[in-house]
MITI-869674 format. One record per residue: residue number from 1; x negated, y negated, z of N, C-alpha, C in turn. Coordinates in steps of 0.02 Angstrom, whole numbers, plus 50000, padded with zeros to 5 digits. Last residue first. Layout:
% MITI-869674
(pt NUM (X Y Z) (X Y Z) (X Y Z)),
...
***
This chain:
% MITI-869674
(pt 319 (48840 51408 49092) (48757 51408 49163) (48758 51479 49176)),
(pt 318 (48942 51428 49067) (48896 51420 48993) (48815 51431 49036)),
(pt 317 (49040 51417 49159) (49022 51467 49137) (48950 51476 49080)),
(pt 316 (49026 51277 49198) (49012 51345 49233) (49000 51397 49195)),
(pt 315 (49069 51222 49064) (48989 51208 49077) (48980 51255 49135)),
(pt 314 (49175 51276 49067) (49154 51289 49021) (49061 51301 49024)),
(pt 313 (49250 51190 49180) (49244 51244 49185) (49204 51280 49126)),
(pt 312 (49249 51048 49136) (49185 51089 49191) (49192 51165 49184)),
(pt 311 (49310 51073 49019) (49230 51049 49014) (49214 51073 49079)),
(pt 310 (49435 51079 49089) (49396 51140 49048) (49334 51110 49027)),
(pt 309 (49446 50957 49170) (49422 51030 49212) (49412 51078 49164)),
(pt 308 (49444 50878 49064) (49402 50863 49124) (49394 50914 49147)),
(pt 307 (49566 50912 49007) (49491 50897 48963) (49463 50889 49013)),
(pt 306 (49650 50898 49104) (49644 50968 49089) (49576 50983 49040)),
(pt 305 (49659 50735 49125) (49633 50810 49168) (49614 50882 49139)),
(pt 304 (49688 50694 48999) (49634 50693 49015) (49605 50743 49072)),
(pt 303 (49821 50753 48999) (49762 50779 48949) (49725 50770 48959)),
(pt 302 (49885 50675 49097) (49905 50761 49110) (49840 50782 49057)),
(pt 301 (49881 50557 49051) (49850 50561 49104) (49829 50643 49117)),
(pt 300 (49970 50575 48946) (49878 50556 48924) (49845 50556 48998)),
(pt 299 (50078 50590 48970) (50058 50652 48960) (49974 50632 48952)),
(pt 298 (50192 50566 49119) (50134 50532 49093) (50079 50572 49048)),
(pt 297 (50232 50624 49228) (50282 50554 49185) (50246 50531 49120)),
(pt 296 (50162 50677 49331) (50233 50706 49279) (50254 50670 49223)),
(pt 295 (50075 50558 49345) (50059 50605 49307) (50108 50647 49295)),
(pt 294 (50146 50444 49407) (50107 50424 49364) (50081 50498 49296)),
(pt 293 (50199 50535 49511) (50254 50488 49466) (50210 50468 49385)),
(pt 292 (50100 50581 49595) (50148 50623 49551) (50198 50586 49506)),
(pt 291 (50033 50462 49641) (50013 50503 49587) (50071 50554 49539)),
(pt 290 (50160 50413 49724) (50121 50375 49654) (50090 50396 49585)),
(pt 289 (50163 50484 49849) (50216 50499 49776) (50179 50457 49703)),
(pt 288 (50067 50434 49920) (50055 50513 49909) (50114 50521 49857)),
(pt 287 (50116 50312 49940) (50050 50326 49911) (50054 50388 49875)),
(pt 286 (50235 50335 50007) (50258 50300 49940) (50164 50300 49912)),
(pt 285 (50218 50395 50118) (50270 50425 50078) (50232 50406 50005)),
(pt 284 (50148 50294 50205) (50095 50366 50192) (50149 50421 50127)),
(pt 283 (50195 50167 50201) (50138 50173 50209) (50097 50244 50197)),
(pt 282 (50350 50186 50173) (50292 50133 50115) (50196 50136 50154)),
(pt 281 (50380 50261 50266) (50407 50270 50202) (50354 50229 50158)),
(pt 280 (50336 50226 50382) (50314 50297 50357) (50319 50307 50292)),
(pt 279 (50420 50120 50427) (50374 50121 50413) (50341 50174 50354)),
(pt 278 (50521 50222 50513) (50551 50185 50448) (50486 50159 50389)),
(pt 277 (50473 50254 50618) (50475 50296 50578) (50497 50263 50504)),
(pt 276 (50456 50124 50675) (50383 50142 50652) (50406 50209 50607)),
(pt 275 (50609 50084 50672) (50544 50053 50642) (50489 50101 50616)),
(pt 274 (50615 50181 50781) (50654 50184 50721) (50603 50148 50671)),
(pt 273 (50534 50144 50875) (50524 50198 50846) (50562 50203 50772)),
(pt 272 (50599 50025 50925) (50556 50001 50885) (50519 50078 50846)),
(pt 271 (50767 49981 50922) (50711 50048 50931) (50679 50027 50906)),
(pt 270 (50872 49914 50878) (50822 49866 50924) (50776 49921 50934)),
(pt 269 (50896 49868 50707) (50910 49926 50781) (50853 49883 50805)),
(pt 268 (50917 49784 50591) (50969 49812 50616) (50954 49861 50692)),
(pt 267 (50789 49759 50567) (50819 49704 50580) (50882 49733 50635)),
(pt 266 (50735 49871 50552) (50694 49826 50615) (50726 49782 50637)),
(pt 265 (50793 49896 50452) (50785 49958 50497) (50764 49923 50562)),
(pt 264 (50738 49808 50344) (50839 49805 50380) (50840 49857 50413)),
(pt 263 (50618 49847 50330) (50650 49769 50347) (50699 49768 50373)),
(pt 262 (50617 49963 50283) (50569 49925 50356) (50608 49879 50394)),
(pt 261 (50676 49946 50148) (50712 49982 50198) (50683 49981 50280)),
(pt 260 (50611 49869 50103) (50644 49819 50099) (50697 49852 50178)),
(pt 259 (50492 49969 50054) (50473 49895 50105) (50534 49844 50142)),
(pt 258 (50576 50046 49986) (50566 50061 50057) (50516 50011 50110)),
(pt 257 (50571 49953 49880) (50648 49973 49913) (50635 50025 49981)),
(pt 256 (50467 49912 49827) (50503 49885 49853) (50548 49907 49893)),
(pt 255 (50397 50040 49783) (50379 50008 49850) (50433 49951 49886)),
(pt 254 (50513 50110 49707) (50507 50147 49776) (50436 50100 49826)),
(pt 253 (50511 50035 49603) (50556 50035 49623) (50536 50062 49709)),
(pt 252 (50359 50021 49581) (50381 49972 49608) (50464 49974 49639)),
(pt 251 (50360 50169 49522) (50345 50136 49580) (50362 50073 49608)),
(pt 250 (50467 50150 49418) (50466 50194 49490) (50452 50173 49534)),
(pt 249 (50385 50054 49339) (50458 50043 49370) (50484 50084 49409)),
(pt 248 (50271 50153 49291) (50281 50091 49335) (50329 50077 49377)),
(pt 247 (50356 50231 49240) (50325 50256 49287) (50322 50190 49331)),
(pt 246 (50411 50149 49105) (50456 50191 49146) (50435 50222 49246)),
(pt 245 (50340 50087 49041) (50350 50064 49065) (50372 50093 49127)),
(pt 244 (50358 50190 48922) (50292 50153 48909) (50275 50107 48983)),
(pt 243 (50494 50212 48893) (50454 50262 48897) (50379 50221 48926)),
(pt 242 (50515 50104 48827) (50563 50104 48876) (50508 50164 48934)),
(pt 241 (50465 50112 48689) (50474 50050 48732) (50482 50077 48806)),
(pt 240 (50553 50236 48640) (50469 50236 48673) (50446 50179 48700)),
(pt 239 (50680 50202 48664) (50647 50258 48696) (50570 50228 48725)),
(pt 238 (50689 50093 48550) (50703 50103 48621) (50679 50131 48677)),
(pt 237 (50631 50188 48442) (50614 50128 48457) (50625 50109 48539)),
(pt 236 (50749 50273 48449) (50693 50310 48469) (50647 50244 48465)),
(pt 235 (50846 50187 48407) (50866 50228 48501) (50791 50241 48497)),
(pt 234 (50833 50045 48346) (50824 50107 48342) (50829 50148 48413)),
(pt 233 (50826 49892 48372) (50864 49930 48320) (50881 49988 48348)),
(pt 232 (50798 49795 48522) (50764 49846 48459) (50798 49891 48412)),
(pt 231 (50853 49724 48606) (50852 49693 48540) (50802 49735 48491)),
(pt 230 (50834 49787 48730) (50893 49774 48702) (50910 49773 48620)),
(pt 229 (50686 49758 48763) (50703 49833 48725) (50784 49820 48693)),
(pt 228 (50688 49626 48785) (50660 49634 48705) (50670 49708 48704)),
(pt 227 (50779 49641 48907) (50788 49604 48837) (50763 49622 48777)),
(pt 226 (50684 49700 48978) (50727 49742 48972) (50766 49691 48908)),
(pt 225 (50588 49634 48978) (50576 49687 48946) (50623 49696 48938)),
(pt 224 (50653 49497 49056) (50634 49514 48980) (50600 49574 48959)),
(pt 223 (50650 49571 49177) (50714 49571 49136) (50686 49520 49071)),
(pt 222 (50512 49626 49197) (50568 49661 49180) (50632 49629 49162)),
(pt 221 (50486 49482 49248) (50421 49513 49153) (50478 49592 49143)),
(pt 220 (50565 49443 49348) (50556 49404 49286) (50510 49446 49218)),
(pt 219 (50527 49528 49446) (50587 49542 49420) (50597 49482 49355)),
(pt 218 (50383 49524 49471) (50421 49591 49434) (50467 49583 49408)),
(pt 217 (50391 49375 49506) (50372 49399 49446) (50390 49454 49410)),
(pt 216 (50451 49396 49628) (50484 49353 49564) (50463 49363 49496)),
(pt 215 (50346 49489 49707) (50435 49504 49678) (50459 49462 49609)),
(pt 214 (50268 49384 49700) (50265 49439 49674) (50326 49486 49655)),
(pt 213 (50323 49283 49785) (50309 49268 49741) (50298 49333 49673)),
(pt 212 (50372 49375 49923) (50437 49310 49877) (50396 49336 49786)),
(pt 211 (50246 49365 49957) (50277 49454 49962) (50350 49424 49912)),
(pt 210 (50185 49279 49993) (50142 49329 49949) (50190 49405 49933)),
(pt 209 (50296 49185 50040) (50253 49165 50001) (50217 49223 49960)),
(pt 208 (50357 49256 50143) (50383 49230 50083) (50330 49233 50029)),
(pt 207 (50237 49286 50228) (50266 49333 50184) (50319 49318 50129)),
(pt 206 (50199 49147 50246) (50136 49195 50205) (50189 49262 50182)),
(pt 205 (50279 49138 50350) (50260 49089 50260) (50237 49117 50206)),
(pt 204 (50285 49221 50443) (50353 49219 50406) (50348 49172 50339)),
(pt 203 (50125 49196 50481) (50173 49279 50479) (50249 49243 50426)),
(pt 202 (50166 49078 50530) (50116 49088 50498) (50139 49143 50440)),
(pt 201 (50268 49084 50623) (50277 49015 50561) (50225 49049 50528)),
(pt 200 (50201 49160 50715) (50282 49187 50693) (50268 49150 50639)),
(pt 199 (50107 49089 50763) (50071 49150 50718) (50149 49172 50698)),
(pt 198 (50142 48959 50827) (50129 48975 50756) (50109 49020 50721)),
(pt 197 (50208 49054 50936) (50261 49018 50899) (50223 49013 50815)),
(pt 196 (50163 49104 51036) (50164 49140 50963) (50199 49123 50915)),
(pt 195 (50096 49095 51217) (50141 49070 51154) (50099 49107 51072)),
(pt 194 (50043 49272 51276) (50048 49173 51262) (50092 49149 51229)),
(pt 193 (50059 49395 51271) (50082 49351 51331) (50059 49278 51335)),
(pt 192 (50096 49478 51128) (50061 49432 51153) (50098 49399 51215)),
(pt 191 (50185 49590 51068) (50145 49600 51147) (50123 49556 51168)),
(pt 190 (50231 49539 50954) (50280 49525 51032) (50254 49529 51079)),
(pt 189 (50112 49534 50892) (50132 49478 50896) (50180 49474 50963)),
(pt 188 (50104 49659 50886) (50051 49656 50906) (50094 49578 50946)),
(pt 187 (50217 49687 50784) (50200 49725 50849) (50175 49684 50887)),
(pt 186 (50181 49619 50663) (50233 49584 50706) (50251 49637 50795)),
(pt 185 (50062 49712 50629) (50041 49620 50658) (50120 49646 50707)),
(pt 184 (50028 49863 50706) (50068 49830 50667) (50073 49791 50678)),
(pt 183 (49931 49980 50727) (49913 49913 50768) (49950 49891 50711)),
(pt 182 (50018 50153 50725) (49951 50105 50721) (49986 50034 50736)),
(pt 181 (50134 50202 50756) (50074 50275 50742) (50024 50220 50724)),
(pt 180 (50227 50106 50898) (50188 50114 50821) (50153 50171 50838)),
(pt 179 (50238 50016 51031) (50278 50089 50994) (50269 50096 50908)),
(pt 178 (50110 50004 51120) (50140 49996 51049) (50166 50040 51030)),
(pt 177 (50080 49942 51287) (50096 49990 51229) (50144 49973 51179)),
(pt 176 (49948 49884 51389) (50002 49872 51337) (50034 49933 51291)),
(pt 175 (49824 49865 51441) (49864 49926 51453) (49931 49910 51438)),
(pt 174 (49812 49710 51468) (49792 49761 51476) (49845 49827 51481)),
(pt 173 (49876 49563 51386) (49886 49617 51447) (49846 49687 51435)),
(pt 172 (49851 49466 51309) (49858 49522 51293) (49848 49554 51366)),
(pt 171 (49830 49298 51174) (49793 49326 51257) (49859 49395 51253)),
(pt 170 (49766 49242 51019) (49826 49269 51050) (49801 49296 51115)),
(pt 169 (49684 49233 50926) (49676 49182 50956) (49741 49211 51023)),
(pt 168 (49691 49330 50831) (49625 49346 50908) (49638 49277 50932)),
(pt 167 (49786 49300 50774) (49800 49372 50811) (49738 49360 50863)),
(pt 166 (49715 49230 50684) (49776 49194 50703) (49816 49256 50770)),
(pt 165 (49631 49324 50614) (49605 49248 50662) (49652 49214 50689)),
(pt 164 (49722 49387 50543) (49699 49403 50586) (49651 49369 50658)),
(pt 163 (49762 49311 50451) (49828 49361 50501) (49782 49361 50557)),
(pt 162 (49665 49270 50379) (49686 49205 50403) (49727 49243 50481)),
(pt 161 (49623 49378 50326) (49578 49364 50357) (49609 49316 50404)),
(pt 160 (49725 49398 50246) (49715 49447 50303) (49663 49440 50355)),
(pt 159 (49699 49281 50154) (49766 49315 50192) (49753 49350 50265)),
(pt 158 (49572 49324 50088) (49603 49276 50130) (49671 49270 50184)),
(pt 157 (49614 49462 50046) (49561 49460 50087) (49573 49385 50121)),
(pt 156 (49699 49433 49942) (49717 49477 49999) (49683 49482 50038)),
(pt 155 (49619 49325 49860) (49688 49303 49893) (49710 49354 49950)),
(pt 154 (49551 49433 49812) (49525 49366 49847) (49585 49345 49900)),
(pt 153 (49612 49525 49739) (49559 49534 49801) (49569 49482 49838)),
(pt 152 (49659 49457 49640) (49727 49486 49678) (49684 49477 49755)),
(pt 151 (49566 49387 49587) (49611 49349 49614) (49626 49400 49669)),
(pt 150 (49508 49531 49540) (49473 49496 49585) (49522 49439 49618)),
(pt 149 (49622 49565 49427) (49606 49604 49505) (49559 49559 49547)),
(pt 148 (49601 49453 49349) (49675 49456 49392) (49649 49491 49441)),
(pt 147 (49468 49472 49299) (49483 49431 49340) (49558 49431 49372)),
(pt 146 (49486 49599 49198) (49441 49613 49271) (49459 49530 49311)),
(pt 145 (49565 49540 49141) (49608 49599 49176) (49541 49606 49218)),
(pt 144 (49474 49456 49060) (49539 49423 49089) (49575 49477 49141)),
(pt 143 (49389 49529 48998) (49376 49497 49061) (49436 49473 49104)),
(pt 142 (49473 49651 48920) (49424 49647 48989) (49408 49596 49074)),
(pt 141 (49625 49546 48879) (49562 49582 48866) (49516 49592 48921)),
(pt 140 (49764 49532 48846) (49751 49566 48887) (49667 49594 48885)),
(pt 139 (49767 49424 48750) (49788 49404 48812) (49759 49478 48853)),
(pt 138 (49727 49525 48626) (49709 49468 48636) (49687 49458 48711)),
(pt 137 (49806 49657 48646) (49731 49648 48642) (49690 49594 48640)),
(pt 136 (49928 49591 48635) (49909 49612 48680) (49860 49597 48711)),
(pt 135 (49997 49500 48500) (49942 49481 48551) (49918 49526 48609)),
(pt 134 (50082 49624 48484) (50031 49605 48435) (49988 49561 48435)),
(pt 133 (50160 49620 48579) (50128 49681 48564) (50072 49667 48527)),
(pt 132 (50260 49558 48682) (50213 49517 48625) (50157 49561 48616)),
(pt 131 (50340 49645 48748) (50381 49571 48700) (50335 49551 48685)),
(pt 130 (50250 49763 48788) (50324 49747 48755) (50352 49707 48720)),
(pt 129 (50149 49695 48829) (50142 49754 48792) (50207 49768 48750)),
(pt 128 (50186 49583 48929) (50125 49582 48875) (50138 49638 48803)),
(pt 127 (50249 49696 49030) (50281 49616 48997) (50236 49603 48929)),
(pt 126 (50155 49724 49076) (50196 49807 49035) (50241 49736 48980)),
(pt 125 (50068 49649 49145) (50022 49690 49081) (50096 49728 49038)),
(pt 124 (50180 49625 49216) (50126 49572 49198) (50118 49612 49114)),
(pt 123 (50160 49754 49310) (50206 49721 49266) (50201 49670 49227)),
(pt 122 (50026 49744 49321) (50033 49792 49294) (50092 49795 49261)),
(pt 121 (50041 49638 49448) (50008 49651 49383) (50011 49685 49333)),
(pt 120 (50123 49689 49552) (50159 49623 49505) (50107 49609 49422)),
(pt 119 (50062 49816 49575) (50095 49810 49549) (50113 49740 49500)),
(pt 118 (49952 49712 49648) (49939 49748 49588) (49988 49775 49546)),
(pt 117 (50015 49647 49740) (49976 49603 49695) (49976 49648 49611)),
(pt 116 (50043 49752 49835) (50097 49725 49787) (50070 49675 49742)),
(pt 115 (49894 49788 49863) (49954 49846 49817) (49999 49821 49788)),
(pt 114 (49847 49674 49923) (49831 49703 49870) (49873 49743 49840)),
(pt 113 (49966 49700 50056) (49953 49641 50030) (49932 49652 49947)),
(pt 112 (49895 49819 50073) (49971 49819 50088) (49992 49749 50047)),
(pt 111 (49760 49792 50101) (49792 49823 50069) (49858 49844 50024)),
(pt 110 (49782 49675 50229) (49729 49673 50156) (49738 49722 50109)),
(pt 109 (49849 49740 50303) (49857 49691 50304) (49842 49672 50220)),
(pt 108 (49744 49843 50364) (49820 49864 50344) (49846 49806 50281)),
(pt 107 (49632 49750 50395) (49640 49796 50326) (49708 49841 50300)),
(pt 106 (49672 49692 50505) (49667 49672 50450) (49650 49714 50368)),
(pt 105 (49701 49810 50610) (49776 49749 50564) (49748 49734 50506)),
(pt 104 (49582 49862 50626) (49674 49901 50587) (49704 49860 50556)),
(pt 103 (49520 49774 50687) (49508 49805 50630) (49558 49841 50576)),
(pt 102 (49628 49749 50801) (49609 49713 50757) (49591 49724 50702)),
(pt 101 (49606 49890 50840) (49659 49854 50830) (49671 49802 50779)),
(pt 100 (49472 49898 50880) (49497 49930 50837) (49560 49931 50799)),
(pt 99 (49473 49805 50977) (49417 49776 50908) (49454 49827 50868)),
(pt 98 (49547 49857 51079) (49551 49791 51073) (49532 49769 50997)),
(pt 97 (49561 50029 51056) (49519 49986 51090) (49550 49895 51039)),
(pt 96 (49697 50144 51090) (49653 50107 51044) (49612 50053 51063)),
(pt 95 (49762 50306 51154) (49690 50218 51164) (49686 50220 51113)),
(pt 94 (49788 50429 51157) (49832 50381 51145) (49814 50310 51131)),
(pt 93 (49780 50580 51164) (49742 50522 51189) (49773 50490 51151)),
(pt 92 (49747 50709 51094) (49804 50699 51143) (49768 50637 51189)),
(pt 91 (49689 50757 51010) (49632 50747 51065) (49681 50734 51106)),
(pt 90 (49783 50749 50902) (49724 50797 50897) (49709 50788 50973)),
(pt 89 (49832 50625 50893) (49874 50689 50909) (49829 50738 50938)),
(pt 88 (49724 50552 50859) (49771 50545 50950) (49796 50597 50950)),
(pt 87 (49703 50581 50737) (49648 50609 50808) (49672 50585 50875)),
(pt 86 (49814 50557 50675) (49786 50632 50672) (49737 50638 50741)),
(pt 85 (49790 50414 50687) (49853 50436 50716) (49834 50514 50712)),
(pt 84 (49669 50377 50624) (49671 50393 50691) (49745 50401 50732)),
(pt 83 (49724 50435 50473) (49664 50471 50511) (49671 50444 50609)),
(pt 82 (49815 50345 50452) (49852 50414 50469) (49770 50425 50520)),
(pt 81 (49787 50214 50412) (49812 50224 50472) (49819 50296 50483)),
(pt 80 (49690 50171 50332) (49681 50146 50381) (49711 50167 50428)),
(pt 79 (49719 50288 50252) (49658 50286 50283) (49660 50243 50325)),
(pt 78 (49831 50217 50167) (49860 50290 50200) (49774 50307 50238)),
(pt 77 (49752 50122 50090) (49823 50091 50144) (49839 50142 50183)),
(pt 76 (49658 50185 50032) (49640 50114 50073) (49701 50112 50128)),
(pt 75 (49729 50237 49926) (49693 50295 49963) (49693 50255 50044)),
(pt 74 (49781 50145 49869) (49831 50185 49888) (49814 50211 49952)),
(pt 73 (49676 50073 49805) (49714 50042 49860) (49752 50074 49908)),
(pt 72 (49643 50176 49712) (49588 50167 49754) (49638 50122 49816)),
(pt 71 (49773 50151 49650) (49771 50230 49665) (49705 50229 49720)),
(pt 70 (49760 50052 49579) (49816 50052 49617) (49804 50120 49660)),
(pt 69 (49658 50054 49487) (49632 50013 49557) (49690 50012 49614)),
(pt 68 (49704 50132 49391) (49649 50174 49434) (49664 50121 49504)),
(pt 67 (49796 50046 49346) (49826 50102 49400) (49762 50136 49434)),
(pt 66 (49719 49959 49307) (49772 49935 49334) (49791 49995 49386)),
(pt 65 (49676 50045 49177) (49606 50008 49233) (49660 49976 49292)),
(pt 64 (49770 50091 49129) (49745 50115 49174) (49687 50096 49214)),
(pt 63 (49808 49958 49055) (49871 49971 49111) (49826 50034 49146)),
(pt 62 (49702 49928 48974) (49700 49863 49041) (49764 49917 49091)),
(pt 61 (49587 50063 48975) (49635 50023 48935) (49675 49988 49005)),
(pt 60 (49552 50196 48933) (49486 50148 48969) (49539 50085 48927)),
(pt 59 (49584 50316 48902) (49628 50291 48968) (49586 50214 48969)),
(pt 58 (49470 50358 48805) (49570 50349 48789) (49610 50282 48832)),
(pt 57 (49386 50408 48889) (49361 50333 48858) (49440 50335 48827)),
(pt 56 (49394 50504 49044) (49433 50494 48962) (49415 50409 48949)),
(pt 55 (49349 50470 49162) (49320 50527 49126) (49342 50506 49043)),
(pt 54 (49423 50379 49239) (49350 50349 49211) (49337 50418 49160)),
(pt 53 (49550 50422 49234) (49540 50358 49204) (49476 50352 49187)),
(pt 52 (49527 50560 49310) (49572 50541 49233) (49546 50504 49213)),
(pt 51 (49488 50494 49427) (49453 50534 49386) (49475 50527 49318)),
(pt 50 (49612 50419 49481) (49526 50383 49449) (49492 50425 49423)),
(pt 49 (49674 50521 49476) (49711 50473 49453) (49642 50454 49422)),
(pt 48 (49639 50609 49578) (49626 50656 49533) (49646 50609 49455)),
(pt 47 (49628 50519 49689) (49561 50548 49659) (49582 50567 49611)),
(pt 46 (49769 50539 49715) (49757 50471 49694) (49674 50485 49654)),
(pt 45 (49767 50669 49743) (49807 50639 49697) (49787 50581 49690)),
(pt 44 (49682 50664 49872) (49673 50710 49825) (49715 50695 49744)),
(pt 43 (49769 50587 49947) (49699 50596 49936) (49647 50623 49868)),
(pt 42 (49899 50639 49969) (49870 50561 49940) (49806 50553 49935)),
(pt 41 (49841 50772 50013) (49899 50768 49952) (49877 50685 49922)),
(pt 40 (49798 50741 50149) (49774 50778 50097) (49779 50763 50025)),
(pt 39 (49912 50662 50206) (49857 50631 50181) (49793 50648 50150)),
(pt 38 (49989 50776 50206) (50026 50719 50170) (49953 50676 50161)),
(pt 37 (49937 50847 50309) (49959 50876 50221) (49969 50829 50174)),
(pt 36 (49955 50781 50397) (49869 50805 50369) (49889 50827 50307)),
(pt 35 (50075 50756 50426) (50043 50704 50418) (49959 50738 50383)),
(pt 34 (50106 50898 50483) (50137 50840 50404) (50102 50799 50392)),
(pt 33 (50007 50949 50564) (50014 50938 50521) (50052 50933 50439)),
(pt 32 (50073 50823 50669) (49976 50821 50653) (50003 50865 50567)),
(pt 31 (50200 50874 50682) (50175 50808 50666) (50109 50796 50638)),
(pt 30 (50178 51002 50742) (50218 50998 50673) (50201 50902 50643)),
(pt 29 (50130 50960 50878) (50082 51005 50822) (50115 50996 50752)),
(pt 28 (50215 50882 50939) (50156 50842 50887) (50114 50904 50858)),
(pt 27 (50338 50911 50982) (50324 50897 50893) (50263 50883 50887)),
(pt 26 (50320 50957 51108) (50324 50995 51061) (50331 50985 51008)),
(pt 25 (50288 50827 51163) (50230 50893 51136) (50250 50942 51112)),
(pt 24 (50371 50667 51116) (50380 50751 51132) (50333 50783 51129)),
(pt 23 (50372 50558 51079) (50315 50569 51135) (50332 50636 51148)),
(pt 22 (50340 50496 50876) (50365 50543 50947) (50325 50554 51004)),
(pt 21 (50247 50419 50843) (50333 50440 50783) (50393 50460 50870)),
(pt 20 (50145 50313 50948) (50163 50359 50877) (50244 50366 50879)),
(pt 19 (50103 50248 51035) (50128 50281 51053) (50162 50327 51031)),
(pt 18 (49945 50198 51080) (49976 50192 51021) (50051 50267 51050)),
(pt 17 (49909 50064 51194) (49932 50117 51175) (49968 50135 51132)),
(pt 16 (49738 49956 51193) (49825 49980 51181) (49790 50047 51182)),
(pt 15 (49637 49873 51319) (49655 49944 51263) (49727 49965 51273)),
(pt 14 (49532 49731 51315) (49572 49762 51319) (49579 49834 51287)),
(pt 13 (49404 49653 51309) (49399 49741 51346) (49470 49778 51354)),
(pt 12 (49470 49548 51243) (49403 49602 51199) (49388 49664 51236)),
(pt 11 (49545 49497 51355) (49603 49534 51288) (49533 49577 51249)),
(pt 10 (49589 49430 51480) (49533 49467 51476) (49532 49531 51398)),
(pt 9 (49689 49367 51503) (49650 49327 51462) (49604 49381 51443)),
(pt 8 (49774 49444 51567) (49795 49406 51512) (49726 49407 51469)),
(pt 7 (49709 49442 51683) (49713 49505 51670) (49725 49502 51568)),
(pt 6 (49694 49307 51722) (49649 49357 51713) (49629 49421 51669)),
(pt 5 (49844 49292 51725) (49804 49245 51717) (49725 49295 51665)),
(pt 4 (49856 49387 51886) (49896 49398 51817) (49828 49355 51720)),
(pt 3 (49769 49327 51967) (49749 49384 51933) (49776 49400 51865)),
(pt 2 (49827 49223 51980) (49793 49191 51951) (49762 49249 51924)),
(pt 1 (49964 49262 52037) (49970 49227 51972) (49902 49220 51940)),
***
């Protein structure tokens, strides 16, 4: 008992096991690379988002200063975890160290957290733009849209800071395994071999609370959009209202609804693989789709690129 005890307590030299999607070897070459394509693709798309935005003085406007910082978060949330799920596959090693874990959670945490902040913003901003058009430029000015993102920061950095001081207070068996492709809190939380009663109360407030509150808002600044488009005369009035908004409402359609699909995947099966594949959907799917939603959908985004790469290409040739 008293080794047990020991073994418990001894949690900063501890090392999980990450045990990823699959333990088959014959998927993890096809695994390494989907996953490298896929975090190519979110990489490269979300870059090609902030480029747009800072290159074109057009875009230099509160809903793309909104999406550039949605597209830098994007990059943030699909980095904390694919790269060392790629180098377990890669090296066929499975360890994660005690600190690295930790480090995972809280910036999973802090991201994941930030992203829905930002959405609930950006709806915010589409609410503004729609039913009171002619205060926009008022209510929506620089400073006021550079301070919502710093809130959003602040508050996701507290948060994740709080998850995570509330995780190192927790004791941990050595040589534990996580059926996760990374260090997921309510994972982490079952492995604990202490009590976890208040990191459960903690964990289940804070997600009402930051994950409840933001929802309420989307779904409050959309159903008065969707009111003041009601009450517009004209179909092509309608349209471009409707048009103006449309991408957004993708996304938030597809973070919510595969955050929601986590939820009743974890709730409903006791596999915790099911889970971590269920996961997949709002952590490395729903980044790497953002861009393409934002730019099929979107023709001032589609111009500023193409003004961006025929200036370079021009200035190549002109050298």
């Amino acid at each position: 008992m008293e080794s047990e005890n020991q073994t418990c307590n001894d949690t900063r030299s501890s090392e999980f096991l990450l045990l990823g999607l699959s333990e088959e070897p014959e998927l993890q070459p096809f695994l390494f690379g989907l996953f490298l394509s896929m975090y190519l693709v979110t990489i490269l798309g979300n870059l090609l988002i902030i480029l747009a935005v800072n290159s074109d003085s057009h875009l230099h406007t509160p809903m793309y200063f909104f999406l550039a910082n949605l597209s830098f978060v994007d990059i943030c949330v699909t980095s904390t975890t694919v790269p060392k799920m790629l180098a377990n596959i890669q090296i066929q090693r499975k360890v994660i160290t005690y600190e690295s874990c930790i480090t995972q959670i809280y910036f999973f945490i802090l991201f994941v957290v930030l992203d829905n902040f930002l959405l609930t913003v950006m709806a915010y901003d589409r609410f503004v733009a729609i039913c009171h058009p002619l205060c926009y430029t008022v209510i929506m000015n620089p400073k006021f849209c550079g301070l919502l993102v710093m809130v959003s920061w602040i508050v996701s950095v507290l948060n994740s800071l709080l998850q995570t001081l509330m995780v190192l207070q927790l004791s941990f068996c050595t040589g534990m395994e996580i059926p996760h492709f990374f260090c997921e809190l309510s994972q982490m939380i079952q492995l604990a071999c202490s009590d976890t009663f208040l990191n459960d109360m903690v964990t289940c407030f804070t997600t009402v609370l930051l994950g409840g509150a933001p929802l309420a808002g989307v779904l409050y600044s959309y159903s008065k959009i969707v009111s003041s488009i009601c009450g517009i005369s004209s179909a092509q009035g309608k349209y471009k209202a409707f048009s103006t908004c449309a991408s957004h409402l993708s996304v938030v359609s597809l973070f919510y609804c595969t955050s929601l699909g986590v939820y009743l995947s974890s709730a409903a099966s006791q596999s915790s693989h099911s889970s971590a594949t269920a996961s997949v959907m709002y952590t490395v799917v729903t980044p790497m789709l953002n861009p393409f939603i934002y730019s099929l959908r979107n023709r001032d985004i589609k111009e500023a690129l193409n003004v961006f790469f025929r200036g370079k290409f021009y200035l190549k040739c002109s050298s």
